[in-house]
Structure formats: structure tokens, C-alpha cells
C-alpha positions in Angstrom: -6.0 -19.3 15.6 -4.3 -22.1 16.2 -0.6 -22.1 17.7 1.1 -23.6 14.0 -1.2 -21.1 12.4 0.1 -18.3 15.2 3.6 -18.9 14.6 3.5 -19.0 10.7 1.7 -15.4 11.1 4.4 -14.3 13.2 7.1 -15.4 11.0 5.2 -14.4 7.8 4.2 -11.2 10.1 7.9 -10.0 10.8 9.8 -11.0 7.7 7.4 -9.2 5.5 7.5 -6.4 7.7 11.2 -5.9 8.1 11.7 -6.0 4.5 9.6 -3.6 4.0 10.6 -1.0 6.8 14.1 -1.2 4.7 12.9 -1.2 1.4 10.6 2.1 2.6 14.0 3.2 4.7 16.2 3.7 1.4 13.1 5.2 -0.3 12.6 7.7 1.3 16.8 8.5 1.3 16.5 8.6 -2.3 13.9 11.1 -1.5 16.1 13.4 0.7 19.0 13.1 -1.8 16.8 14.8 -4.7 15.2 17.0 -2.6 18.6 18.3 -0.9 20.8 17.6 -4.2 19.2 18.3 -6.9 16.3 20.7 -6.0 12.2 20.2 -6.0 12.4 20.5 -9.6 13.8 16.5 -10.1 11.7 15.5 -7.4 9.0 16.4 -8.5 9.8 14.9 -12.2 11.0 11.4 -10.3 7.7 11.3 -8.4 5.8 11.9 -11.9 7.6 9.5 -13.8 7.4 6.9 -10.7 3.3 8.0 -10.7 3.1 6.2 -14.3 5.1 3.6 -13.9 3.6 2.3 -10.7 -0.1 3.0 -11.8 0.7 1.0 -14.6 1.7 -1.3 -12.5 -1.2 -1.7 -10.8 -2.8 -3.0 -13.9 0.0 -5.9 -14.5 -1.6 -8.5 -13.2 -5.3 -8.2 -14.3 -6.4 -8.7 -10.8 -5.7 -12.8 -11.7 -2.8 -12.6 -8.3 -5.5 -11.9 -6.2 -8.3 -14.9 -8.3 -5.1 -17.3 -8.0 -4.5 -16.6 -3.8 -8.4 -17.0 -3.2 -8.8 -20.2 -5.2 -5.4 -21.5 -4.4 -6.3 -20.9 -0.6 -9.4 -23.3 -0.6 -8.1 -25.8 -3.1 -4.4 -26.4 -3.7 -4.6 -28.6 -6.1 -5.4 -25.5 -8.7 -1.9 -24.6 -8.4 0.2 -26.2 -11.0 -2.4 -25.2 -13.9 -2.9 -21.4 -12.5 1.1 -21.1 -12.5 1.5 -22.0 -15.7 -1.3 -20.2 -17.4 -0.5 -16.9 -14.9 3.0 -16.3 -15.8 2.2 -16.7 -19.7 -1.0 -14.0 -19.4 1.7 -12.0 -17.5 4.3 -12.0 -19.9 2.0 -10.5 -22.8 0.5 -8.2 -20.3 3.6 -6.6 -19.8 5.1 -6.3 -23.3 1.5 -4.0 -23.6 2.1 -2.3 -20.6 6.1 -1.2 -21.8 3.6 0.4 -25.1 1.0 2.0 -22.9 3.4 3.2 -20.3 5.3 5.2 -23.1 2.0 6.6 -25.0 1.2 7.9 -21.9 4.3 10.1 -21.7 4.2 11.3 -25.2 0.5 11.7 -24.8 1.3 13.6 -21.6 3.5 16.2 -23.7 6.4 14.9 -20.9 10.0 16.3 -22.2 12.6 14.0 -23.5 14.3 13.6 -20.5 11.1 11.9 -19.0 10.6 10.1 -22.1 13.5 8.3 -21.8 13.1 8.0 -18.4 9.5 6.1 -18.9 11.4 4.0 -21.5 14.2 2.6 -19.2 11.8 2.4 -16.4 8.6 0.3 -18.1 11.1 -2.8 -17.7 9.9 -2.7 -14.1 6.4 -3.5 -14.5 7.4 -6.1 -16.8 9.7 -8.2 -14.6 7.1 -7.5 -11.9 4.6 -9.0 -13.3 6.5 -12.4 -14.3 7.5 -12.8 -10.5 3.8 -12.2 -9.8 2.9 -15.5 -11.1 5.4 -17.3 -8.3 4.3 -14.8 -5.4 0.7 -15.6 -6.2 1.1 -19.4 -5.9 3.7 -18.8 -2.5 0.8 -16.7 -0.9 -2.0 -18.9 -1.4 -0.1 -21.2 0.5 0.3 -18.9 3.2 4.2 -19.0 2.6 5.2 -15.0 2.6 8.3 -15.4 4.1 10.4 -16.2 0.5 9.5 -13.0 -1.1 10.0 -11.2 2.4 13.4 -12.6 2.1 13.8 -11.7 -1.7 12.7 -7.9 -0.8 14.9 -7.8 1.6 17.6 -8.9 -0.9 16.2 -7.0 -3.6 16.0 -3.7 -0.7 20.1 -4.1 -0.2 20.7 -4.1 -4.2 18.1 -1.0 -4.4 20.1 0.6 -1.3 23.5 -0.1 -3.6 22.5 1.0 -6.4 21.1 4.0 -5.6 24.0 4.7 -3.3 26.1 4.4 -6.5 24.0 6.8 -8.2 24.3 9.3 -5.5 28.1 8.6 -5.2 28.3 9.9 -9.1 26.1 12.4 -8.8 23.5 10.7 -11.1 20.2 12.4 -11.7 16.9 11.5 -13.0 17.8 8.6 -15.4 20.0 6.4 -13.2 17.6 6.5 -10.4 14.7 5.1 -12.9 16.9 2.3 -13.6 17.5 1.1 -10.6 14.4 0.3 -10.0 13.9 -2.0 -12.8 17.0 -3.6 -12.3 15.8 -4.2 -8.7 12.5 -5.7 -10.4 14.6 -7.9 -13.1 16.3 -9.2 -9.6 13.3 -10.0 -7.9 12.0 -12.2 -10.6 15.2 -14.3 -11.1 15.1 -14.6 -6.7 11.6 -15.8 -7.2 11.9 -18.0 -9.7 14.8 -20.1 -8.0 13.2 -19.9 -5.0 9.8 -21.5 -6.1 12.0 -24.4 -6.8 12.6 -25.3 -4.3 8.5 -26.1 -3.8 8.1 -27.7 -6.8 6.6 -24.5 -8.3 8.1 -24.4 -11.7 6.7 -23.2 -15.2 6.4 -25.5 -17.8 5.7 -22.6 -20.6 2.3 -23.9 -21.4 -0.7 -22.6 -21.3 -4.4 -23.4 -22.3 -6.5 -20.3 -23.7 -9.6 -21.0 -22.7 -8.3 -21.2 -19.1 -6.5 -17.6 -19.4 -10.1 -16.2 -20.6 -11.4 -17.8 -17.9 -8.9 -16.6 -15.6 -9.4 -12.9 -17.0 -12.7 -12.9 -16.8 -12.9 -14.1 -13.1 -10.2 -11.7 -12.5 -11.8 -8.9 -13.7 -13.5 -7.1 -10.4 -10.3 -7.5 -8.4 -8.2 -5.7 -11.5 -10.6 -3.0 -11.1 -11.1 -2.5 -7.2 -6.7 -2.7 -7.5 -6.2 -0.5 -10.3 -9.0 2.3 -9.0 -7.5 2.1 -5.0 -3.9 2.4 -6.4 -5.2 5.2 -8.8 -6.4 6.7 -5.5 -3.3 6.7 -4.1 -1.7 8.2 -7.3 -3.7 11.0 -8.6 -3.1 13.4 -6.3 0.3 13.9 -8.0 -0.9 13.0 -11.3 -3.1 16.4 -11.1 -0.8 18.4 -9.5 1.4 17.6 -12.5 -1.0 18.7 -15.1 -1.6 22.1 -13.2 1.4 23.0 -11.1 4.9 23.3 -11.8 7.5 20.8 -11.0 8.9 22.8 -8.1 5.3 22.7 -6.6 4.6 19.0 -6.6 8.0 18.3 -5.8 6.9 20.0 -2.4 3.9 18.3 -2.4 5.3 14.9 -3.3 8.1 15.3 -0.4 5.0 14.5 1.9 2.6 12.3 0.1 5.8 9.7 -0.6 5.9 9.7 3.3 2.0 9.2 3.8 2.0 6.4 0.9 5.4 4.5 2.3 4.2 4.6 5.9 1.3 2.3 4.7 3.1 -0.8 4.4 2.9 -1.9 7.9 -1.0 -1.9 7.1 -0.7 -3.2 4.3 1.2 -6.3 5.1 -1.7 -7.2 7.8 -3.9 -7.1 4.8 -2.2 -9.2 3.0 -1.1 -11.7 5.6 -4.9 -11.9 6.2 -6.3 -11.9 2.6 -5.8 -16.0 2.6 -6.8 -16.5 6.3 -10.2 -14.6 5.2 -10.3 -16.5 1.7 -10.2 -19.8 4.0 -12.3 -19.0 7.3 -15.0 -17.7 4.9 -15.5 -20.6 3.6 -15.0 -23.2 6.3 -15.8 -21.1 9.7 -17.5 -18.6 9.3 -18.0 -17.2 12.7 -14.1 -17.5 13.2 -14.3 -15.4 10.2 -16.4 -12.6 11.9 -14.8 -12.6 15.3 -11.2 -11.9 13.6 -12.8 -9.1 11.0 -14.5 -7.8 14.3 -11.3 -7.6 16.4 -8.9 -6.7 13.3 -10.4 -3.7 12.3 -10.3 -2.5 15.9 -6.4 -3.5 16.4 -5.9 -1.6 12.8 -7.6 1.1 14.2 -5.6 1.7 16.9 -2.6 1.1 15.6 -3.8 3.5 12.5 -4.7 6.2 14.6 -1.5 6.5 16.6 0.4 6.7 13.3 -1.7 9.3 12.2 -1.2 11.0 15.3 2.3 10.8 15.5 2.7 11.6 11.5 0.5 14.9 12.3 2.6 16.3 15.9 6.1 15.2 14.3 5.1 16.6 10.7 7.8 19.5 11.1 10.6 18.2 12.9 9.9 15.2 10.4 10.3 17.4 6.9 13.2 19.8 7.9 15.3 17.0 9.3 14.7 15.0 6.2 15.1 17.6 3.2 15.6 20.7 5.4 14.3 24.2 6.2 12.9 24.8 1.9 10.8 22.1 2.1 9.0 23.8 5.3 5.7 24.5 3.5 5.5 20.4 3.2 4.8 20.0 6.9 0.9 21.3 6.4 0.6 18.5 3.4 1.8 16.2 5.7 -0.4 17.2 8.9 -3.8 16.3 6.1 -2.5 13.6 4.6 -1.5 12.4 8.1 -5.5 11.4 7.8 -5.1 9.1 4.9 -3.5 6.7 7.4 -6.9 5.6 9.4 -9.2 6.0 6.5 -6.7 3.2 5.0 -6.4 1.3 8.5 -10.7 1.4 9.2 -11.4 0.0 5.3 -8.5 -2.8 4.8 -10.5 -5.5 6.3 -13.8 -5.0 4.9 -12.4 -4.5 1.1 -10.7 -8.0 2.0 -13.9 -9.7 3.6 -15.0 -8.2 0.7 -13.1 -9.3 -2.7 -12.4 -13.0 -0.8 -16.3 -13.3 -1.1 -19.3 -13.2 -3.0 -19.4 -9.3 -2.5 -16.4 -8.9 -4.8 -18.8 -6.3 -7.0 -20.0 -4.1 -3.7 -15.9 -3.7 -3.2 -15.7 -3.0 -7.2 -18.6 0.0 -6.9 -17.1 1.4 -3.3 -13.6 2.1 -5.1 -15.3 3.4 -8.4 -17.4 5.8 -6.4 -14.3 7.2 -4.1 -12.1 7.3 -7.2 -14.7 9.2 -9.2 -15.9 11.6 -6.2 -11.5 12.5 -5.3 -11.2 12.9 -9.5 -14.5 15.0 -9.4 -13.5 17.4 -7.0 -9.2 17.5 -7.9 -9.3 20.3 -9.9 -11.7 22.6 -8.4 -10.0 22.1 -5.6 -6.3 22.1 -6.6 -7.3 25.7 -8.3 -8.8 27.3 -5.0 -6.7 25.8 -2.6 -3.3 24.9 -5.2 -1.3 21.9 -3.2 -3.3 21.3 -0.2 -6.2 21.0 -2.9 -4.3 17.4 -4.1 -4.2 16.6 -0.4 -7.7 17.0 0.5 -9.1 15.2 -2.9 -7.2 12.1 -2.3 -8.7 12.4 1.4 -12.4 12.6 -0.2 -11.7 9.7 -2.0 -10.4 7.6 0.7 -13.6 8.8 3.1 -16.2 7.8 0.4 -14.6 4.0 -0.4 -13.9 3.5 3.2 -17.5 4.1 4.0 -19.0 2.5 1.3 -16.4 -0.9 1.9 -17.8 -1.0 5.9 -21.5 -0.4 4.6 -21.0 -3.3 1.8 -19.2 -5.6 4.5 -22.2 -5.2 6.7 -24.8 -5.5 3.8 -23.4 -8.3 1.9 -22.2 -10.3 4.5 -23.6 -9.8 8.0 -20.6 -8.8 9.3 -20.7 -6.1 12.3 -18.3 -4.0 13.9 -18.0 -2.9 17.7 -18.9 0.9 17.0 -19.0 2.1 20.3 -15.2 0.5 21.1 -14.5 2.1 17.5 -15.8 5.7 18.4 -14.0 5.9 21.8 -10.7 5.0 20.1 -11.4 7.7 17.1 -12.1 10.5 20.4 -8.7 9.1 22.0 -6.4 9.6 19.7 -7.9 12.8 18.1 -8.6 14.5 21.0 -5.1 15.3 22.8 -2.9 16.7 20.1 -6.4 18.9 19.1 -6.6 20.3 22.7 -2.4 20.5 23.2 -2.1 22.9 19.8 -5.6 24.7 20.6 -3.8 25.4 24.3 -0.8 27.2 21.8 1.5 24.4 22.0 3.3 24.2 18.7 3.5 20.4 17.4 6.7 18.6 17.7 8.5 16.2 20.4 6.5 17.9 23.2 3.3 17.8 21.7 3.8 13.9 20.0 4.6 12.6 23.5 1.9 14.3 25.4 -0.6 12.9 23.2 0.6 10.1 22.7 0.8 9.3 26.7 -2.7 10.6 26.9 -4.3 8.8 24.4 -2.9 5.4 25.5 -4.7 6.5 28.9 -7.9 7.4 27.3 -7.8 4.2 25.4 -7.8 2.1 28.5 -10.0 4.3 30.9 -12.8 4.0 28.0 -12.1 0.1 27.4 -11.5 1.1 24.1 -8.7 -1.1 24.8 -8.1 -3.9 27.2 -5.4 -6.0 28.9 -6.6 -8.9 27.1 -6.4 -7.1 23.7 -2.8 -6.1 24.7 -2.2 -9.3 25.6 -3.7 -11.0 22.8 -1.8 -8.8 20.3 1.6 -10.0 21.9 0.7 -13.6 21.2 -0.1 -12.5 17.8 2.8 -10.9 16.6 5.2 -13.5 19.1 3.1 -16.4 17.6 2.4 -18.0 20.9 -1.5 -19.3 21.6 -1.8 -17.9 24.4 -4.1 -14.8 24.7 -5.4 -15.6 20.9 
């Protein structure tokens, strides 16, 4: 990279990330308030409710956000005409999602309480989407740091409001409509905002180019709508076979796995553009930085997982106490979810930026359908852990089958051996520290921690210059990079 391209990375890098940490800070408060409150019972209902609303939501845009960064990226000159026609496809996308979200619920056989909960909750995905349309166009032009800055506004009105919830002793209801307030926020942030770049909608759009739009849209609405159905049904089964007490347990540790993604997830997106554009202009640039990502997200995967899996009871008694204990097992196997995300992110983005946008479509059909296959069978022999380890199966198989396609489709290779030797680091410390009777916790996270950090070095796993390369990254100076 170059040193301009460095430092907007670093800035887009930090302001996405800080806004997120506080936005994943006061969710997971809102977590310990129901679960030390009101019981397991209301937890388990928010996380239900919040299950269809946000898997709804992964459906609001079509997969057009993801069509519009690609294209936008390589010619900016789209942008006026996508904006437009975008944030008119969104607004009659989401005045069908407010129907579906509710037919779901009464289709569900969900009680009244949840009903009306859904109701005041489906304006969410339908503000959401509208401020997709000026978050697409910011994006493609490598611009993250507005909406970091509107999250981080929109994170201190979801902090207020739910402290004013919790002040009153609100339940399930209130809590629900914060968060669509929050999302009506956001879109009135982002539309002032994109202003201030000229990025304005003219409420006009051209039919043919919508179909056009859908249609070219399609493969990325299904790989987002079957990885964020991944990442959902775990609960979403529970619910159906377990009572609300149960996945309350259950959801007191998945909410933990799912919010401690967004580190991740923000080098994904930061690099979903970079990849759009390298692709097609350099493309050995392009293989050197998918080559050397997936290693740094490996790493940096693998010691969350590890620290995730040796703090996993100190972590759920300090945050919704001693009744919640049983949740420090879930935790420990979902702890895993973390690098199966971290090893795939890359190669599904290599991936959907390029012409093997269908290989990424069938790797996220066949994990979804193999964790949906084996849910229930496993849910009734093995009753919450069962949820864990489907979701688990899921991630494997898509993971797998996203390297395989990235290697198929594109020629792109990975450095296995490096890769192995960091999987053996980080695994093998806490493994031999418990199997020598040490029970996890502080102890246990530091030893292995220390030790792993040696392994990595002494088997050039990792290297000064990677160290010193990932400083320059993330304190945008050219330096090592």
C-alpha cells in the first residue's frame, strides 16, 4: 500500500473499530440487565425477537450494497445513478420486509407480547435499509469514517436510551424500540452527512436499471442472507424446541461469540473495496495482501478464540452471575466460531468482488444446509450444546469450501505451513494447561497466551517484520508495508 492509502486504512481502520467496540460495549450491558433483572425467560424472548428482526435484515438490501461498492470502486462515475435507484429499491423493500417480519411471528405461533414487539421493532430494518443506499456510495469510495462517526453517535443514543429503559424498569417492549429509534437516527445522520459529498437523492428512479440492479445483486443477497442465517439459526432452533429459560442460557453466550466478531468484520469490510480494486488493476498486489491477510486474521482470530475459551467462566458469572454458570461450556465451543470466521473472511471477499461470486453463493448454501441438517438431531441428543455445535458445522463446511473456491477460481494460494504452525500455537497451550488439571481462568488465559506468542515466533509462524508491518498498518505509516 501506498502511504495516502495507509493512512486512510488507519483512520477508516480505528473509527470503525471504536464505534463498534461501544456499540458491542452497551450491547452486551443490555444483555446483563435482562439476564440479572428480569430473568432468562426475557432474554431469551429479546434474543428471539432480535433473531427475526436482524435476519430480516439481512435481506434489506438484496445484496445491491455490496453490487453498488464493487462497481462504485472501479468506476465512480456509476454513483449518482446507483444512489438514486438504490435508495428507491430500498424503500419498497422494506415496507415488505415490516409484512414479512410480522407473518413470521404470527406464523411462528409467538405470544402477543412478541407480536407487538416484532411490530414496533420491523421499523428498524426499514430505516436501515434507506441509510444503506448513502453507506453504499461512502464505501465505494473508501470513505468509512462518516458512518463510523454516525455509529458512534447512534451507540451514545442506544447507550441513553436503553439506560432510560433500565432506569424505569422497562421490559421487553421498550428495549425493541430502541433499537429502531437508533436505526431512524442513523438514517437522518447519513443522509445529512452525504451532503456534504454531493451525495443527494433526487427521488428518481429508472426501472429497468433496479431490475438490473436486482438481478446483478442477486448472488451477493444470497451468500449475505445464508452466512447471516448461519449466524442466527442456532437460536432460531433452540426456540422452536427449548423453552425460553433454555435459550436464554444459551443466547447469554452466542450474543458474546456473534458481538466479538466485529473487529473481523470491520477488516473485511475495510478490504472488500481494496480487493474490488486490486483485482482488477494489480492483480499480484491482490494475492500478496489475500496471502498475508488471512495469516494476520488468523492470528489475531486464534488468540481471541483462545482467550474467549480460558476466560469463558470468569467471563459469564461476572457479567450475569453465578445462574448463568451452565453458559460458560456454550461459550468454550462457540469460542471456535471465532477462527472458522477469521480463516474464511478473505476468500468469501476475493470471492463475491470477482468472477467467482457463484463458488461463494454454493460454499454458504452448502454450510447453511449441512448446520440446518444436523440442528435438530443434534439439539435433541445433546439439547443446548446441540445449537452450538451445528452453527460450528456450518461455519467448518463454508469456510472450507470459500478457501477451496478461492484457490480454484482464482489462483490464489495460501502459506499452509505458516497457517498450520499458528493453528498448533494457539491450540496447543490452554489444551495441555487444562489436560495438566489446571482449571481455566486468569491463570490458565495468561499462560497460554505467553506461550503461544513464543510458539508463534520460534516456528516463524510469525515474524519481526510481520509485527512490524502490522504497526504500520494499523498507525498508517509506509514503513514496514
Amino acid at each position: 500500500m501506498t502511504a495516502p492509502a495507509l493512512q486512510r486504512f488507519a483512520l477508516n481502520f480505528w473509527t470503525l473499530t471504536t464505534s463498534k467496540v461501544l456499540y458491542r460495549l452497551v450491547s452486551i450491558g443490555v444483555a446483563m440487565y435482562l439476564a440479572r433483572s428480569l430473568g432468562a425467560g426475557v432474554l431469551g424472548a429479546y434474543a428471539a425477537v432480535m433473531n427475526v428482526l436482524t435476519l430480516f435484515l439481512a435481506f434489506a438490501d438484496l445484496g445491491v450494497m455490496n453490487l453498488v461498492i464493487k462497481d462504485v470502486s472501479r468506476d465512480r462515475s456509476l454513483a449518482f445513478t446507483y444512489l438514486d435507484n438504490f435508495f428507491a429499491l430500498q424503500f419498497f423493500v422494506g415496507l415488505v420486509l415490516i409484512v414479512l417480519i410480522m407473518g413470521t411471528g404470527v406464523l411462528s405461533g409467538y405470544q402477543h407480547l412478541w407480536l407487538v414487539a416484532l411490530a414496533v421493532g420491523s421499523a428498524g430494518p426499514f430505516f436501515s435499509g434507506l441509510s444503506n443506499a448513502y453507506e453504499a456510495l461512502m464505501n465505494a469510495h473508501e470513505r468509512f469514517y462518516p458512518f463510523a462517526v454516525i455509529e458512534f453517535l447512534c451507540m451514545l443514543a442506544f447507550l441513553a436510551g436503553n439506560g432510560a429503559v433500565v432506569l424505569t424498569g422497562g421490559g421487553l417492549v421498550p428495549l425493541i424500540a430502541v433499537t429502531s429509534a437508533v436505526s431512524l437516527i442513523r438514517f437522518i445522520l447519513g443522509a445529512v452527512w452525504a451532503r456534504r459529498f454531493d451525495m443527494r437523492v433526487r427521488f428518481g428512479f429508472q426501472a429497468a436499471t433496479v431490475r438490473g440492479m436486482l438481478l446483478a445483486g442477486l448472488p451477493f443477497l444470497l451468500i449475505n442472507g445464508m452466512h447471516f442465517a448461519i449466524q442466527r439459526m442456532d437460536v432460531l432452533f433452540l426456540t422452536s424446541r427449548l423453552a425460553p429459560e433454555r435459550v436464554g442460557i444459551y443466547a447469554a453466550s452466542s450474543r458474546l461469540i456473534y458481538a466479538s466478531l466485529f473487529l473481523l468484520s470491520a477488516v473485511g469490510a475495510l478490504l472488500y473495496p481494496v480487493f474490488s480494486r486490486l483485482l482488477d488493476q494489480q492483480p499480484e498486489r491482490a494475492r500478496d495482501l489475500y496471502r498475508r491477510g488471512t495469516l494476520y486474521l488468523a492470528v489475531a482470530s486464534g488468540i481471541m478464540a483462545q482467550l474467549c475459551i480460558t476466560l469463558a467462566p470468569l467471563i459469564v458469572t461476572t457479567l450475569y452471575g453465578a445462574a448463568f454458570a451452565e453458559s460458560a461450556k456454550v461459550l468454550q465451543l462457540l469460542g471456535l466460531f471465532i477462527p472458522l470466521f477469521g480463516f474464511g473472511l478473505l476468500a468469501s471477499n476475493v470471492l463475491m468482488v470477482s468472477g467467482g461470486i457463484w463458488n461463494a453463493v454454493y460454499a454458504s448454501a452448502v454450510g447453511l444446509a449441512v448446520g440446518a441438517a444436523l440442528a435438530f438431531p443434534l439439539i435433541a441428543r445433546f439439547e443446548i450444546t446441540g445449537g452450538a455445535l451445528s452453527v460450528l458445522a456450518a461455519e467448518a463446511v463454508a469456510m472450507v469450501l470459500y478457501l477451496a473456491g478461492a484457490r480454484k477460481k482464482l489462483g490464489l494460494q495460501l502459506p499452509w505451513h505458516r497457517l498450520g504452525f499458528t493453528v498448533l500455537s494457539l491450540a496447543a497451550p490452554p489444551a495441555v494447561l487444562t489436560g495438566a488439571g489446571l482449571a481455566a481462568g486468569p491463570v490458565v488465559a495468561a499462560l497460554s497466551l505467553l506461550l503461544s506468542i513464543l510458539l508463534l515466533f520460534l516456528s516463524r509462524a510469525m515474524t519481526g517484520t510481520d509485527v512490524r508491518e502490522l504497526f504500520a498498518l494499523v498507525r498508517g505509516r509506509r514503513a514496514a508495508a
